[in-house]
N, C-alpha and C positions, 0 to 999 in steps of 0.2 A: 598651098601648103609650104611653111619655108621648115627647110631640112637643115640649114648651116647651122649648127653650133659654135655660137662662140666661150669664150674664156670664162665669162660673167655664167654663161648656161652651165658649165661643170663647176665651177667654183659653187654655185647655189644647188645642183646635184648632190655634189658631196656634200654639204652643208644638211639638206634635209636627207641624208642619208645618216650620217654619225648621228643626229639630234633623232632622229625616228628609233636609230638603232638601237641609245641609249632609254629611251621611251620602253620600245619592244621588251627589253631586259629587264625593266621596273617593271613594266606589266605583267608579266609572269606571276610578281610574285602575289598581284591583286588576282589574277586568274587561280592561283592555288589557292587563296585564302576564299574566292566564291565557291571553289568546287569542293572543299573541305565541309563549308558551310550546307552546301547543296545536297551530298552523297548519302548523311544519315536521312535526309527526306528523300531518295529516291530520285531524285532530278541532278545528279550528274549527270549525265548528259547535254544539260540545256549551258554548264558550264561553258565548255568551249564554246558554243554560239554566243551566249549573250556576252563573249568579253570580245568578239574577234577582230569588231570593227575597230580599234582603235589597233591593231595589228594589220590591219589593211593601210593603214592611212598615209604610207611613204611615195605608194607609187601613184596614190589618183592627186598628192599632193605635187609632187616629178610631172607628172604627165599636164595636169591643170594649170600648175604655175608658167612652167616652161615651153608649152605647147608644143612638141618636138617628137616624129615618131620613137619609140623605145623607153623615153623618158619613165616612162611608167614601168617597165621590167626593170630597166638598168636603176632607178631609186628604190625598187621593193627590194631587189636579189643584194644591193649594195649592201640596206638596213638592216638582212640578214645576218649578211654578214658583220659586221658592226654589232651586232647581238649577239652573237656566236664566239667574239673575238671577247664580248665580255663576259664570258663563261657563261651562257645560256643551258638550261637545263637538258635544252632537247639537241644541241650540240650541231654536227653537218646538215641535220634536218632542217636548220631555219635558213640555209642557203638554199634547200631545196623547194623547201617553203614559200621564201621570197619569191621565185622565180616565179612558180604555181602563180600564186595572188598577184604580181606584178602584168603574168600574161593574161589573167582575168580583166584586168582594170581596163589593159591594151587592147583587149577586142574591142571594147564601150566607144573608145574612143576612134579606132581602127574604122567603125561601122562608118564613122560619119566623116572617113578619107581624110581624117588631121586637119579637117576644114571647119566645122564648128565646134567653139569649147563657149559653151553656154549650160543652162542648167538641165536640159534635154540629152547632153553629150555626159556631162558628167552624172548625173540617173541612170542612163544605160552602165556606165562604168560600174554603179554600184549594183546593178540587177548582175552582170555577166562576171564582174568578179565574185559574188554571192554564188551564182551556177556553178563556174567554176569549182571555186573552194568547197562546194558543197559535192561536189559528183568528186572530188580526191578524198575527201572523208570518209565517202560511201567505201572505198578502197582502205585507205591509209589507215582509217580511224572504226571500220568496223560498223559503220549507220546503214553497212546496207543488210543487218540482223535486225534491226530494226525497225517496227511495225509499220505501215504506212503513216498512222493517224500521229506515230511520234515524229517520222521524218517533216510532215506535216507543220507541226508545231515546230521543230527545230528549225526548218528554212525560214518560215515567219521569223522566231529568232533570230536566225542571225541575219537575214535582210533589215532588221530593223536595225541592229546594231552596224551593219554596214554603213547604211542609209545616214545613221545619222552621224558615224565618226568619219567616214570617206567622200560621202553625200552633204552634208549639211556644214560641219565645220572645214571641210575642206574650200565650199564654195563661200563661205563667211573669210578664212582667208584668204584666199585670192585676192577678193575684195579690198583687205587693207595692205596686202602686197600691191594690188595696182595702185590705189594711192597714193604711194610712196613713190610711184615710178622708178623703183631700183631695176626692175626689168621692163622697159622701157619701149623696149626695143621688139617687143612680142606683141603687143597693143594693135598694130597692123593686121593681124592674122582675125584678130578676134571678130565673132558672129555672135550677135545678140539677138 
């Protein structure tokens, strides 16, 4: 596992930090416009799931790209913030929020001792940040009034939505990051 951070690794932190954060804050206001749509049929609720994965997508991008224990809290909790800075609707919560989601991504990847980032390592990241975010819901957001057979549906939800904005285009970019070889210097770590 290499642990040293260099210049290049914060410089591209921060970078997918402001870019997620500003992401984050236009996403809102497509999450209002589904849950608006959603609430006269009865399925607000599924709102928050089906938008959340591209809300997750800073820290398994932090942690995947840059391979680096923390990568993954320290780019979700940043993009929080960076959302929050841009008048975010739900205000100090999306720094508390980052945190949540970004410590979700970090178990995924934690499991497999910072030693494989393959599509095995980043799947776990999206199941346990999914558990995660979904057990502070039960809490934060009220799902634990809610029926089995709907918590049910809503996990499927937003695993899917995880899966495929944290899981899928996270590991599609990678891919044309390592190409570039701008982080070059990570290439050694990598387990296929």
């Amino acid at each position: 596992m290499h642990t040293k951070w260099s210049l290049l690794d914060f410089i591209f932190l921060a970078l997918i930090s402001i870019f997620f954060g500003f992401i984050f804050w236009i996403w809102a206001f497509a999450y209002n416009a589904i849950a608006a749509v959603l609430t006269p049929l009865g399925l607000s609720p599924f709102a928050n799931d089906a938008t959340l994965g591209p809300w997750l997508m800073a820290g398994p991008m932090a942690g995947y790209i840059l391979r680096r224990p923390g990568a993954s809290i320290i780019g979700e909790t940043l993009a929080g913030i960076v959302e929050m800075v841009f008048g975010s609707q739900w205000g100090i919560m999306d720094i508390v929020a980052g945190a949540i989601q970004g410590f979700g991504t970090e178990i995924g990847f934690a499991a497999f001792g910072y030693r494989r980032w393959n599509k095995s390592s980043l799947s776990l990241s999206v199941l346990t940040s999914t558990i995660v975010t979904f057990i502070w819901d039960l809490f934060r957001n009220g799902y634990s009034h809610y029926t089995l057979l709907l918590l049910i549906a809503l996990f499927i939800t937003r695993l899917i939505s995880v899966a495929v904005f944290s899981g899928v285009i996270v590991y599609f970019t990678e891919k044309l990051i390592s190409k570039s070889a701008i982080l070059s210097n990570n290439k050694s770590e990598v387990v296929k």
